[in-house]
C-alpha positions in Angstrom: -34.0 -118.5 129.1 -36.6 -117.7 131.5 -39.2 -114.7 131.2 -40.7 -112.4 133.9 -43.1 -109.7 133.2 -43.9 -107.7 136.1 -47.2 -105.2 134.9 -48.0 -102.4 138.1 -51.2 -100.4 136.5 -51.3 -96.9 137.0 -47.8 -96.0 137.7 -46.7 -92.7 136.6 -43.4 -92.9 135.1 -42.3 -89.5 136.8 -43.3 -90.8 140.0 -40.0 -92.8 140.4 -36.4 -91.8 141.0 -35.1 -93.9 137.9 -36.9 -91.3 135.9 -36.2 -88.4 137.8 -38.5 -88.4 141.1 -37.0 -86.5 144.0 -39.8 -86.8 146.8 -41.5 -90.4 146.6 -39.2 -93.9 148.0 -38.7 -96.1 145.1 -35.4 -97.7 146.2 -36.0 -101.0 145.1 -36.7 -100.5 141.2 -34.2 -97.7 141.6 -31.9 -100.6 142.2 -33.2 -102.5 139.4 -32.6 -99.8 136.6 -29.9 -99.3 137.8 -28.6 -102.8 136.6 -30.9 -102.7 133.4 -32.3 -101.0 130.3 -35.0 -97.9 131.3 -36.6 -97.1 128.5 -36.9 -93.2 128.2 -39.4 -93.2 125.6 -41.9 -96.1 126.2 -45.4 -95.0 125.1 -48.5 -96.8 125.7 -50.5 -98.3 122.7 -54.1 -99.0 123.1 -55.4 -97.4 126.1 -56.8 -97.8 129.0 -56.4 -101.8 131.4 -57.7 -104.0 129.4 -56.9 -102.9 126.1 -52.7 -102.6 126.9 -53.1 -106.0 128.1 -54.1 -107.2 125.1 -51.7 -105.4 123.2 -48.8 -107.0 125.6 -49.9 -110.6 125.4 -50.8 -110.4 121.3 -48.0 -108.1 120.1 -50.7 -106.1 118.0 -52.1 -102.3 118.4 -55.7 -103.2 119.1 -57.4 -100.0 119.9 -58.0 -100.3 115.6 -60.3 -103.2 115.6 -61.3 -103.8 119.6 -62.3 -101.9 122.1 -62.6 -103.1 126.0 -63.9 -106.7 125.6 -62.8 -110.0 126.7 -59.8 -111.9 125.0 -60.9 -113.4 121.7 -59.9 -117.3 120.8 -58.9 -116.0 117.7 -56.2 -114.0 118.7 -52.6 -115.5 119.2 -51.1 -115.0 122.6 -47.7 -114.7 124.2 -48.2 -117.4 126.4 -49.2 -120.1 123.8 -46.5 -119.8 121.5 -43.7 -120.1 124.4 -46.1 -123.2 125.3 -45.8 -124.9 122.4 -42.2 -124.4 122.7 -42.2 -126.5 125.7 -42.5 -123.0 128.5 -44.2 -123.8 131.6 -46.5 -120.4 132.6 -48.2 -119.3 135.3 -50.1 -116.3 135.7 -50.6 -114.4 139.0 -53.2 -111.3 138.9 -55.1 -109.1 141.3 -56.2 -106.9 138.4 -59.7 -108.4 138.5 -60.9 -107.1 134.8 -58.4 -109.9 133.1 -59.8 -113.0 134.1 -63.8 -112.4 135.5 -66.8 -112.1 133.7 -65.1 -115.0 131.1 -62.1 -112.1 129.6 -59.9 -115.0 129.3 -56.6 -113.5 130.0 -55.3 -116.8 131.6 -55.6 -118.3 127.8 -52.6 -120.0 127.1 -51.1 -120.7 130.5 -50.1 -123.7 132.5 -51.6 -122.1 135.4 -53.1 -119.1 137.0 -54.0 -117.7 140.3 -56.1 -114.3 141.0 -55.8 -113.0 144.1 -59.6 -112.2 145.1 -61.2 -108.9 145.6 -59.9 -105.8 144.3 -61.6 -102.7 143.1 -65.5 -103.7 142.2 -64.5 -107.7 142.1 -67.6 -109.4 143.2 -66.3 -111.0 145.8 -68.0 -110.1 149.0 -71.5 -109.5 149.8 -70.4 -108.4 154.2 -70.5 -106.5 156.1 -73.6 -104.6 155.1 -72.7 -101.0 156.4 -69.7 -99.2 155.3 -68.0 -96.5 156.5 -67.3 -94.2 153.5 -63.8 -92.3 153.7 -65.2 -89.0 152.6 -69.0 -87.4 151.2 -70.0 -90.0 148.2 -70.4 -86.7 146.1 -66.9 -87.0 145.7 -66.3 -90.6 144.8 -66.2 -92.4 141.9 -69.2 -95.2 141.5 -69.6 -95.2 145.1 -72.1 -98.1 145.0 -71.1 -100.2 142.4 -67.2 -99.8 143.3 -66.7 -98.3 146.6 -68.7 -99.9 148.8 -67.9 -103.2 147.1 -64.1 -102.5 147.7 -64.8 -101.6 151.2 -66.8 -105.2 151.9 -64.1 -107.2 150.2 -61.2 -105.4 152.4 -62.9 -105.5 155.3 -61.1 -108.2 157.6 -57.8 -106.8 156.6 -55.3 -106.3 159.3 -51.8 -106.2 158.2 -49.3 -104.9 155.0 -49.0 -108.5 153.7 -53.2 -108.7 153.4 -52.7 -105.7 150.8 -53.5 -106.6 147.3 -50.0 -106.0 145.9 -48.1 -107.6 148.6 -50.2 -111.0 148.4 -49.8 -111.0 145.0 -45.7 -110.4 145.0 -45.5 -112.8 148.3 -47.3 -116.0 145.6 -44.9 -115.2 142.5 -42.4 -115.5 145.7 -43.7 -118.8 146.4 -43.9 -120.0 142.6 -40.3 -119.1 142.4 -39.4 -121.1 145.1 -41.2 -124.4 143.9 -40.5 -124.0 140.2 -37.3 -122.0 139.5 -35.1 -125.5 138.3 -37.8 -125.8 135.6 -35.8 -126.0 132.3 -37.6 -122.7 131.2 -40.6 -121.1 132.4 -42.8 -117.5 132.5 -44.0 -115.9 134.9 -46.5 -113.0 134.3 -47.3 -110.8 137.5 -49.8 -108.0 137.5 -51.4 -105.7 140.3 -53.7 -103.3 140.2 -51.9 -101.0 142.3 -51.4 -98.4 142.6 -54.8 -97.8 140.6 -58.0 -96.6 143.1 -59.1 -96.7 145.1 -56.1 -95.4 147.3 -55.4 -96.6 150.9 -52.2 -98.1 151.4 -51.1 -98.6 155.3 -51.4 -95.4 157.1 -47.6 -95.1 157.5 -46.8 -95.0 153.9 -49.1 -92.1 152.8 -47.5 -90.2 156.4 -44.2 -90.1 154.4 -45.9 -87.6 152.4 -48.8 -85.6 153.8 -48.1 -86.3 158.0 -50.6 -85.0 160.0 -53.6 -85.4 157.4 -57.1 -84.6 159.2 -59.7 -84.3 156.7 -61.5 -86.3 153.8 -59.9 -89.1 152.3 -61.0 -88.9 148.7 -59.7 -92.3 147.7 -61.6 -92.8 144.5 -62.3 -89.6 143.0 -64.7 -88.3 140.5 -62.7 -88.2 137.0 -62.7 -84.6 135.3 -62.2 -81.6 136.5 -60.4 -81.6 140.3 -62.4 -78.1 141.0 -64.3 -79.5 144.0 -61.4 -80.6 145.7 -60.0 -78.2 148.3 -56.3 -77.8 147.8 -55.9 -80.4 151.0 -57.3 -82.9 149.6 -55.6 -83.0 146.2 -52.4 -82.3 148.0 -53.7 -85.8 150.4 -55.0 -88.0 146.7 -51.3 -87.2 145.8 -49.8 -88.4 149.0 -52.4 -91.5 148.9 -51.3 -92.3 145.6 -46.9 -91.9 146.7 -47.8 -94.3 149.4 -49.0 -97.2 147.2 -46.3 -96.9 144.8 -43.9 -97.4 147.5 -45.7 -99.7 148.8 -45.8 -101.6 145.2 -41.9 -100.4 145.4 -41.0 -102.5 148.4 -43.3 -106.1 147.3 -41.7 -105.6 143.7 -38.4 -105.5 145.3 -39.6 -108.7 147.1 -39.7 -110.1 143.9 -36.8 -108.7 142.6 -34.5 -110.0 145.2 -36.2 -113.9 145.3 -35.5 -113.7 141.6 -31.7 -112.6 143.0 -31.5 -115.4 145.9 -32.8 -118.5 143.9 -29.8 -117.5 141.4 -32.0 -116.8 138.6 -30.5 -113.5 137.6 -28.0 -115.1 134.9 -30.8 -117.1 133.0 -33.9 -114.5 133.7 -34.8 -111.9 131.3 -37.5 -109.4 133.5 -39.8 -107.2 132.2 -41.0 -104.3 134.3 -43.9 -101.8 133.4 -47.7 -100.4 133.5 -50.2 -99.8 131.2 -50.5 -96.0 132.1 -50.3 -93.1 134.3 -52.9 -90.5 135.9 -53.8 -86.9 136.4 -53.3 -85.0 139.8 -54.8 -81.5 138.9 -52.8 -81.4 135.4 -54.7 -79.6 133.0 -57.2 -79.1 135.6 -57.8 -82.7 135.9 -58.2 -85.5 137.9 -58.3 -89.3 136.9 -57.5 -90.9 133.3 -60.1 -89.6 130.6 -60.4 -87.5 127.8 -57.3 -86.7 125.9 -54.1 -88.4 126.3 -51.3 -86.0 127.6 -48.1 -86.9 128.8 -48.9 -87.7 132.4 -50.8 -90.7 131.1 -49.8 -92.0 127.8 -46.0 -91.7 128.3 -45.2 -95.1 131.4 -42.5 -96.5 132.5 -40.6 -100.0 131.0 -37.5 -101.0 132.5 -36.2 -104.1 130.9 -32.8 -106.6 132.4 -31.8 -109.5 129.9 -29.8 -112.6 131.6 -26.6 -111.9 132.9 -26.9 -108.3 132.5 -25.2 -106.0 134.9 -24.8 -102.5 134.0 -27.8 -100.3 133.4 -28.2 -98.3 130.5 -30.7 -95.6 128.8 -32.7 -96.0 125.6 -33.8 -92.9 123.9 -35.6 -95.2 121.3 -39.4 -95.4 120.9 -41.6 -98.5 121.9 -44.7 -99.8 123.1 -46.5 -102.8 124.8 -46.9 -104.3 121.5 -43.0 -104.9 121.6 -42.4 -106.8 124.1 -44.0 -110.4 122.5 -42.3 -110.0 120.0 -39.1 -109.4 121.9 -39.7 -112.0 124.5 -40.0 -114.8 121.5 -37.0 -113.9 119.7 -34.9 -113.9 123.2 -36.1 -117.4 123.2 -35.6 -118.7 119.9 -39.5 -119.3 119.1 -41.1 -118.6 115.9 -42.6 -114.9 116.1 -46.5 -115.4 114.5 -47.9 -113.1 111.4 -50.2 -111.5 113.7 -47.8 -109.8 115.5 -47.5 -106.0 114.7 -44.7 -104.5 117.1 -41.0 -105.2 116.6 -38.8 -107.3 118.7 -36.7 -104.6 121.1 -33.6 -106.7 121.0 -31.5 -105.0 118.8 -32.5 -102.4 121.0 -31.1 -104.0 124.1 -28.3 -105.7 122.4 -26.8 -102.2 121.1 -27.2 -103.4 117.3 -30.0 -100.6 116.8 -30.8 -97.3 118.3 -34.5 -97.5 116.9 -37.2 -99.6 115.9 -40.0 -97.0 115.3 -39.9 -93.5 114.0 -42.9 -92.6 116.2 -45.6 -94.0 119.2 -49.6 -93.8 119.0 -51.4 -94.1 121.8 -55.1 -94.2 121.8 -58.8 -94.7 123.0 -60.5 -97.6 121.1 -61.5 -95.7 117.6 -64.4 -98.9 116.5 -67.0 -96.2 118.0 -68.9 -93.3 116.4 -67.2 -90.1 117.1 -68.9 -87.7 119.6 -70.5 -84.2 118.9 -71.4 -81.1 121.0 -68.4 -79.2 122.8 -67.6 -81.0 126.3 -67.9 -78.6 129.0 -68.7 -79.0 132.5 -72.1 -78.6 135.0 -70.5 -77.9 138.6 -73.5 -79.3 139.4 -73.1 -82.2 137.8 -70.3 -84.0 137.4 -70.8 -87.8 136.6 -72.8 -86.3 133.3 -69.7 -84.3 132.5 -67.9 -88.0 133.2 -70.7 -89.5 130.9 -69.9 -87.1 128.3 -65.9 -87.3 128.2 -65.9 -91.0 127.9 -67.2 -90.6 124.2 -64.6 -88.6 123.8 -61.9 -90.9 122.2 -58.4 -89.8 121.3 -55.3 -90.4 120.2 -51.9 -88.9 120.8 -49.0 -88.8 118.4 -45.2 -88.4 119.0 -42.8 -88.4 116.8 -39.1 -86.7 117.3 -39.9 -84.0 120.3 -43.6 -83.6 119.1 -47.1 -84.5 120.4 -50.3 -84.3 118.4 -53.6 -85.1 120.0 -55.9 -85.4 117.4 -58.8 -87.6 116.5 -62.9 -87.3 115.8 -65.7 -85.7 116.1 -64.9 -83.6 119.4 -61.1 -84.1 119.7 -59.8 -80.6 118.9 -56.0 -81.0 117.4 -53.4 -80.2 120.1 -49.7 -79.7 118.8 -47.0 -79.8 121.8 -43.1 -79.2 121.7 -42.0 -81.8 124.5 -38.4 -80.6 124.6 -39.8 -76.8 125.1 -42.9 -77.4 126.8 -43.1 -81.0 128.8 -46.0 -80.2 130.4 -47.9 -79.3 127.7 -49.5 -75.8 128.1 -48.8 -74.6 125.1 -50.8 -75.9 122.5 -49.1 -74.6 118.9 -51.5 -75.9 116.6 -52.3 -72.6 115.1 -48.8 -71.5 114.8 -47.1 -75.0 113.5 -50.3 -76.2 110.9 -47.9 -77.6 108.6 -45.7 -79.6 111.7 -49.4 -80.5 112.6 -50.2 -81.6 109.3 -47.3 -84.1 109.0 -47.4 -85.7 112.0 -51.2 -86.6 110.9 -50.4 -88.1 107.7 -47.8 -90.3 109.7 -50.5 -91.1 112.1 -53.1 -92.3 109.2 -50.0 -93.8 107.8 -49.6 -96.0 111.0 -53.5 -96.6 111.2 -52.9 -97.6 107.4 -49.8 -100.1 108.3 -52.1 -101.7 110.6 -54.8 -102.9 108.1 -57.5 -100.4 110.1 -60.9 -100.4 108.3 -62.0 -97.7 106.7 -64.8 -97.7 108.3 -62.7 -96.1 111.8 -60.1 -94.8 109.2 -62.7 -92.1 107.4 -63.6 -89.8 110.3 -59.8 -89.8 111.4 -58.3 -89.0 107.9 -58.6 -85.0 108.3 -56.9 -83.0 110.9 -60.1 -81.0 112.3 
């Protein structure tokens, strides 16, 4: 059996028609869940990039020892233990935080390939003047990101020099020269549609035509106050182009895997790492606490041979699919592992493998202090201030608790009543509260967390 895992960062699950969008093009994985497994209730683990990537290719939840850091030798990986059951691997990436600055996320592979110069990638010091898409009071690390993104795109000219597209068109080409290999994996992951936003023109006129103002294509995280009503409405539209622009190179993918007649011995693995906020809960970006908009993603799963989709109501999370992956083919699933193998899952001899899914920020730092409130004049200190804020999200039957440290406030949400979350019932359900954080030490207990990141999280504030 062959493996692909397809990872798109930044994809909000609701932003495609398998899970319920009526206004943005997905057709292509539309076609795909149709014929496959969509996960309904897919949580992220350890949160944000870099940190679900290592949960993915270790099989552990590693926000309780690890925070953002390169891949440690000491940590088992996905890709060695098919190797050493005779898999070849290769490894295709534009996501440039994997594999520069020594983060070693090619560890265990035959062979890798990034695809050069997205977001802040060091990768081009021309041409020296920029044209910025909107006033840098808006934007996001304008030096340090934007105008770095801006030098490395600059000679671009056509769809197929997009980030996402080159990196779909060379897992095309691996196909083609190494799909009669007894057994192989291929692991693909693009950054899109992550920031900084600016797919084709044509793409974001499917959604916001006529679009005269500002292009705020890598906006300041926290509160979307000083964006006009255009320009959120045009981030929005920015944002539906790229995913159907990631839609269309997936489907690329999808139907090489199709053409070179790898469907019947090919399980494939689609998913991201999280979603985004577009002025919900008066935000924009990916900080803070962990609502539904970011922690709950997308995973649609097709095992060989497999021809009629499906829906699982079950729980699970990036640290499931290693495991699942080995068992499927027959290798020896390590001690290290800590998620469960989704197979019974996909084979119908389950219906769960979890009673919950925690998502969270790193907890290995000191919890933050002083309330969090923001200086219109000031934003990238209100920035500096909500990333010490580190939570963690609950959910367990149709409950969500945000809870955590230091500034984390408890939040208690009835998802079947109230899916956006703007009701927060914390003072009306303490007891509800109060069990679903006992089951959330429980889980930080399960995982051998030190007490030392246990102790500050052991009371419900």
């Amino acid at each position: 059996m062959n493996f692909i895992i397809i990872v798109s960062d930044t994809l909000r699950r609701d932003h495609l028609g398998c899970y319920g969008n009526d206004w943005i093009k997905t057709p292509c994985l539309d076609r795909f869940a149709a014929g496959a497994t969509v996960f309904d209730r897919y949580y992220t683990g350890s949160f944000p990039t870099i940190p679900h990537r290592t949960d993915l290719v270790t099989g552990r939840f590693t926000f309780t020892y690890r925070d953002w850091s390169p891949l440690g030798n000491q940590e088992t990986v996905l890709a060695q233990v098919l190797g050493e059951g005779g898999y070849v691997s290769m490894l295709i990436v534009d996501t440039p935080h994997m594999l520069r600055d020594s983060f070693g996320f090619d560890r265990g592979f035959t062979a890798w390939e990034w695809i050069r110069g997205q977001e802040n990638d060091r990768y081009r010091t021309h041409p020296l003047e920029v044209q910025m898409p909107c006033d840098p009071v808006k934007l996001r690390e304008t030096t340090r990101t934007v105008t770095q993104y801006l030098r490395n795109v600059a000679d671009r000219k056509y769809e197929s020099d997009y980030f996402a597209p080159q990196t779909m068109a060379k897992a095309c080409e691996w196909l083609q020269h190494n799909y009669k290999r007894d057994k192989f994996l291929l692991y693909v992951d693009t950054f899109d549609p992550h920031e900084p936003w600016d797919p084709p023109r044509y793409y974001t006129d499917l959604y916001d035509p006529g679009y005269q103002g500002e292009e705020v294509t890598y906006p300041i995280y926290g509160p979307c106050s000083y964006l006009t009503e255009a320009e959120l409405r045009h981030v929005r539209a920015l944002y539906a182009g790229e995913v159907t622009m990631v839609d269309r190179w997936v489907g690329r993918l999808l139907r090489t895997v199709e053409d070179l007649g790898l469907l019947d011995n090919t399980a494939i693995f689609f998913l991201t790492d999280h979603g985004f906020y577009f002025g919900e809960h008066g935000l924009i970006g990916k900080i803070t606490l962990l609502y539904e908009e970011v922690n709950h993603a997308p995973l649609i799963a097709r095992l060989p041979g497999q021809r009629q989709g499906g829906r699982c109501p079950a729980f699970v999370q990036p640290a499931d699919i290693m495991p699942s992956i080995l068992e499927l083919a027959g290798a020896p699933i390590p001690d290290t592992v800590q998620g469960s193998s989704l197979v019974p899952l996909l084979s119908g001899r389950s219906d769960a493998v979890r009673d919950c899914a925690v998502s969270s920020w790193a907890i290995t730092h000191p919890p933050a202090s002083g309330r969090l409130e923001l200086d219109p004049e000031n934003p990238y200190e209100w920035l500096r201030r909500a990333r010490q804020v580190k939570s963690s999200t609950i959910v367990m039957d149709d409950w969500a608790l945000v809870c955590g440290a230091g500034d984390v406030h408890p939040e208690l949400y009835n998802l079947a009543q109230d899916p956006r979350q703007q009701r927060n019932l914390i003072s009306t359900q303490a007891d509800l509260a109060q069990r679903l954080h006992r089951r959330y030490v429980d889980f930080l207990e399960s995982l051998g967390t030190s007490e030392e990141y246990l102790a500050a999280r052991r009371q419900l504030l």
